[in-house]
N, C-alpha and C positions, 0 to 999 in steps of 0.2 A: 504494500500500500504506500503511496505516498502523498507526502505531507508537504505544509512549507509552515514555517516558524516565524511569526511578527514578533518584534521588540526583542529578537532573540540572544541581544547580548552576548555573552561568549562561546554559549552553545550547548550549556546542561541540559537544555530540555530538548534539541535535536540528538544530542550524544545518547540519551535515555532510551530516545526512541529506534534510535538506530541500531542500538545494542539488543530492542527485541525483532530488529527485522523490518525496519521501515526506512524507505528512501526521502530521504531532504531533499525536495527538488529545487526551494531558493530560500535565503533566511533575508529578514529585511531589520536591519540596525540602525540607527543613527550614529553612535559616535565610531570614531574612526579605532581608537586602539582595542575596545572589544570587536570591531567588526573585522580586523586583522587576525585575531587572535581564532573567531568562528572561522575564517577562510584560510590559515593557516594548519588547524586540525580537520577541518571539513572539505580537502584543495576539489573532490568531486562536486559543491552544493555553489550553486550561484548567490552569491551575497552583494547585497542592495547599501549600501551603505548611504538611508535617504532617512528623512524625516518623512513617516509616516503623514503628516498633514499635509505633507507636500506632493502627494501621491495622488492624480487627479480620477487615474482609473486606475482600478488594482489589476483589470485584465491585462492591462499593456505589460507589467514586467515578467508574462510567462506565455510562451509560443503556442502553448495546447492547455488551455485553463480547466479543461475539462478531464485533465491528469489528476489532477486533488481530488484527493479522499479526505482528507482531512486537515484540520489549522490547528498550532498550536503556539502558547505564546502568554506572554504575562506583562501587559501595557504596567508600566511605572507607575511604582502603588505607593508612593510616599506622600501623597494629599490623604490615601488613607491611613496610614502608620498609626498605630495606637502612640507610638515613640516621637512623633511629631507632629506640628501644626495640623488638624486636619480643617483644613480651608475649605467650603465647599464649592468655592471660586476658583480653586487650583486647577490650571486648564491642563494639568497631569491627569485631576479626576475626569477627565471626559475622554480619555485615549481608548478606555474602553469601548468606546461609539466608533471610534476608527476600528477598532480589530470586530466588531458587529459588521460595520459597512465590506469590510473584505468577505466574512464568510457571505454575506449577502450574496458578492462579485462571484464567488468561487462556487459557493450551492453543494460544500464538501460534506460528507457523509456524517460526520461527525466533526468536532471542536472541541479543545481542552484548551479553557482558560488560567490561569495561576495569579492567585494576589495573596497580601496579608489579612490576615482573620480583621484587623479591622475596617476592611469591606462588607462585611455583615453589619455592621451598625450604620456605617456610614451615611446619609445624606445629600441627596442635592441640594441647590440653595432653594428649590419652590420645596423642599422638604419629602420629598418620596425618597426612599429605602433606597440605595443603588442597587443593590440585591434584586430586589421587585424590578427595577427598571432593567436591569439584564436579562431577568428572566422574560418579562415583557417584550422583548426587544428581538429574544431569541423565539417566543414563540409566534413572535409576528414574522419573524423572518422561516418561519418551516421548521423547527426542530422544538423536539422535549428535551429539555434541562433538568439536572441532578445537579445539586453542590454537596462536595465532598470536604470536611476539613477532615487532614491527614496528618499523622505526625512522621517525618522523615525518620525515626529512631525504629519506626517499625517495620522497614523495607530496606534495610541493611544500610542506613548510613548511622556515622558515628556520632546522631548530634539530635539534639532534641527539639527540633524544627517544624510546629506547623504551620500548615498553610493551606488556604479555601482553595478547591476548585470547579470551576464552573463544568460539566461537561454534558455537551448535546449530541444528540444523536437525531439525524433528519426523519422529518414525521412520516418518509416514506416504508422507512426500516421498522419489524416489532420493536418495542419500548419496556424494558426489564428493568427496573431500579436497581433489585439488588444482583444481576448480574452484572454490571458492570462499576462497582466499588473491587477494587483492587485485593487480592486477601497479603494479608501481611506476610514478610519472606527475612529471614533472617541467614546471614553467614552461620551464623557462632548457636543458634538454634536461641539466640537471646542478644539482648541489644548490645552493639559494640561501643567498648569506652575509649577516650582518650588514649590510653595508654595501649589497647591493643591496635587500632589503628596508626600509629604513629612509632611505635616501640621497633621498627627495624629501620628506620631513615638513621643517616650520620648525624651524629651527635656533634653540634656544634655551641659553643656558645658565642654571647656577643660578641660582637665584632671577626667574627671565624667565617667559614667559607667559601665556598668560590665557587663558579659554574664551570664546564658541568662536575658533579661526584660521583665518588664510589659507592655505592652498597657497602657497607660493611657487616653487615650483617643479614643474614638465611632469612628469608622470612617466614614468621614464627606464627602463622596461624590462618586463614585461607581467605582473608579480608587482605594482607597483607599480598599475599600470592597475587589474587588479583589486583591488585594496585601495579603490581610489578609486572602483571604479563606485557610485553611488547615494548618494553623500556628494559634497557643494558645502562644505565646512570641516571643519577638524579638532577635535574633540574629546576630554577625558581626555589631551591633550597640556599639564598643568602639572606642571611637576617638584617633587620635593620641598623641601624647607626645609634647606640645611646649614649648619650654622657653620662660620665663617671655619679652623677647626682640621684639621675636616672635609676641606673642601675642600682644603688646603696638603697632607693626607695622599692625595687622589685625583691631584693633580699627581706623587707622585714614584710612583706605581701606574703600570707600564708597560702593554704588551698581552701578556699571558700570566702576568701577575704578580699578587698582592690583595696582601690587608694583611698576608702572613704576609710578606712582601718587605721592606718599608717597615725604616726604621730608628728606633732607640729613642722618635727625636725625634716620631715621627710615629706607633706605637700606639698601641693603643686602651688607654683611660683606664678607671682602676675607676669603676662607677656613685658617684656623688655624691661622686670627690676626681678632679679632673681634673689633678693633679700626679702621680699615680701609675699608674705601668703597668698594665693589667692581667695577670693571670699567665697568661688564656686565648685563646690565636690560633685563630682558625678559616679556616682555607686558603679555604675556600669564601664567605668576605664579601670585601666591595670587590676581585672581581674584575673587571679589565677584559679582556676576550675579543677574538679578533683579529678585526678587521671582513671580512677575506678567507675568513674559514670560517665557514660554523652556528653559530647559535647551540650555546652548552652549555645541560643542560634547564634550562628557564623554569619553576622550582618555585613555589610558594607564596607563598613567602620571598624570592623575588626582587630585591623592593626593596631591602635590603639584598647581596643576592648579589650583583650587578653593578654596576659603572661605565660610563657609554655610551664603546663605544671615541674618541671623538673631544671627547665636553666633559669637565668635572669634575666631575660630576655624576651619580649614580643614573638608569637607566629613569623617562620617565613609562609612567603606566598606557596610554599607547596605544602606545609602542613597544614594551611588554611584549606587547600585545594583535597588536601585525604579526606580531613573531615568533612567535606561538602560530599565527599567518592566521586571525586573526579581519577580516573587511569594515573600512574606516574608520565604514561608517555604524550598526556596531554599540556602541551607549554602555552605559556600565558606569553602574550605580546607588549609592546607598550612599556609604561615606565612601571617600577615596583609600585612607588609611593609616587604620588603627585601633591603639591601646593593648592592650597580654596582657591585662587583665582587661575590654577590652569585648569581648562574645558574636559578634557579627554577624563576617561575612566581608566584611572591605576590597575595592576593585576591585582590587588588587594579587592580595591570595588568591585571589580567583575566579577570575582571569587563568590564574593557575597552576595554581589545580587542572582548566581544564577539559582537555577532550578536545581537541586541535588538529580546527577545523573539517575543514580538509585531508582529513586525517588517515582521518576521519570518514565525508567523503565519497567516498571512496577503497573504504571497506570498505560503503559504503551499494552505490554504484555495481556492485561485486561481488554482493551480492549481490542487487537487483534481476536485474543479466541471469540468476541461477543460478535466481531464479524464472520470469523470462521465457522462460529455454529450457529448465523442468523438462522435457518432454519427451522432450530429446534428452540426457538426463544419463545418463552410464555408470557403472553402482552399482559401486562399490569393494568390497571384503571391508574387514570390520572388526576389529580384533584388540582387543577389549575389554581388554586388562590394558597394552594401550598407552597412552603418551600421547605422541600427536602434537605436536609441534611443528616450526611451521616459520619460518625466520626471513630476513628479506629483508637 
């Protein structure tokens, strides 16, 4: 079957899907260094490096529109963030109406949408549920809609991440709710932690080093194997740069503890007077997380969010990239870290905004069998003023 992927960022939710067997026929990105990063691991998938709003026909960027089976894709959810401003003027909150307007274009068999849980609260500004208005939106457009919140910690990634998704299947096909939720799949036969997802990369500490690495070590349990297939070194495994202050402050950070723990001697400094406190603690930087459980979610921001539980040190961008279960042999483009006023997205951001491949594949693998066995699908009743969710 194949698909194409809008707002698709680096490429975890094509990677997912491709890993149960579906072809990427084009992804469409705006910024330039995840969209190198997706054409870089994906050299067969044509990628669109366009603003979405600037796209007048969706049929013009594919030769034979009538190849789609399916869209998939997660328009940029940070108007709805529980963890940030939720504007309902944020013309971020309407990109959803763009990835509606393509499946419209395309008429693909199915769609899987991806946003953060708080999309289920959310609002427009005349005040209707975005929820309601999706789903509205999709059944005016031909298809029955299910929303799934899932948590990534239960389809083999090492990290306790959920997140809503929208997924329609066209009113032409039977309509099964609960055949097409995903069932949970585990490596380890139980959820993987920190330390087994990560316990065979080279052990570096700050300031240590260098592209590409050795393996130093077997890998030590079948979450790791697969991490390793089809990579011979490691890559995107340099850490970042801390001053000596820095670092004295990651030493007294326990495991379950950041920077809001620390004492006088050891917060954070106002930008350009390093003698004075700052007045603002954010619980959620320099923490270190316990290496016996999931990761906590691996956002954007990460770089800053985490301490590795065992050196003094922040994530590199490829421990960020295990715990999302991205391949080792999938390399990140672009700069590590980037500055607030330059445009592009870091390997760090990309890391975090993507879809955990896992994840991905989980909900791919679903729903191939529910096309492979449309004919023995038993049609549910549908209660149009519902809204389905269901949550693993």
């Amino acid at each position: 079957m194949k698909i194409i992927d809008l707002f698709s960022g680096c490429g975890g939710f094509s990677l997912g899907f491709e890993q149960a067997g579906f072809e990427t026929i084009f992804a469409l990105e705006k910024d330039l260094w995840a969209s190198n990063t997706y054409q870089y691991n994906h050299p067969n998938t044509k990628v669109h490096t366009l603003d979405i709003t600037q796209v007048e026909n969706p049929i013009d960027l594919l030769n034979k529109p009538h190849e789609v089976d399916g869209i998939i894709g997660g328009p940029p959810c940070q108007g709805f963030s529980l963890s940030g401003d939720r504007d309902p003027k944020d013309p971020r909150n309407s990109l959803f109406m763009e990835y509606i307007r393509f499946v419209r274009a395309y008429n693909p068999k199915f769609f899987v949408m991806e946003n953060v849980t708080g999309i289920l609260s959310a609002k427009t500004k005349e005040g209707m549920h975005v929820k309601d208005l999706i789903r509205l939106e999709a059944e005016n457009s031909g298809y029955n809609i299910s929303t799934f919140k899932l948590n990534a910690a239960d389809y083999g990634v090492p990290q306790s991440r959920i997140r809503v998704f929208f997924i329609g299947i066209r009113s032409d096909f039977p309509y099964n709710l609960e055949k097409i939720v995903p069932k949970p799949s585990h490596f380890l036969g139980q959820h993987i932690t920190i330390s087994q997802a990560l316990s065979d990369l080279p052990e570096i500490e700050v300031n240590q080093g260098d592209a590409p690495m050795s393996y130093e070590k077997s890998p030590q349990n079948d979450f790791q194997k697969w991490c390793r297939d089809q990579s011979t070194h490691v890559l995107n495994h340099v850490p970042m740069k801390h001053t000596a202050r820095l670092v004295e402050r990651f030493k007294n950070i326990g495991c379950g503890q950041s920077v809001a723990n620390v004492s006088e001697e050891h917060m954070q400094r106002k930008r350009g007077d390093a003698d004075s406190v700052s007045g603002k603690v954010f619980s959620q930087n320099n923490m270190r997380p316990f290496p016996d459980k999931p990761s906590p979610t691996v956002a954007a921001s990460f770089q800053s969010n985490f301490i590795h539980p065992f050196f003094n040190r922040n994530y590199t961008a490829r421990e960020g990239a295990r715990l999302q279960s991205f391949p080792d042999h999938y390399i990140f483009q672009g700069k590590r870290t980037t500055m607030s006023w330059e445009k592009h997205l870091s390997q760090y951001q990309q890391i975090g905004n993507a879809v955990p491949p896992l994840l991905a594949k989980a909900i791919a693998t679903s729903i191939k069998h529910y096309f492979e066995n449309i004919d023995d699908i038993t049609v549910t009743k549908i209660d149009p003023l519902q809204m389905h969710l269901f949550t693993t």
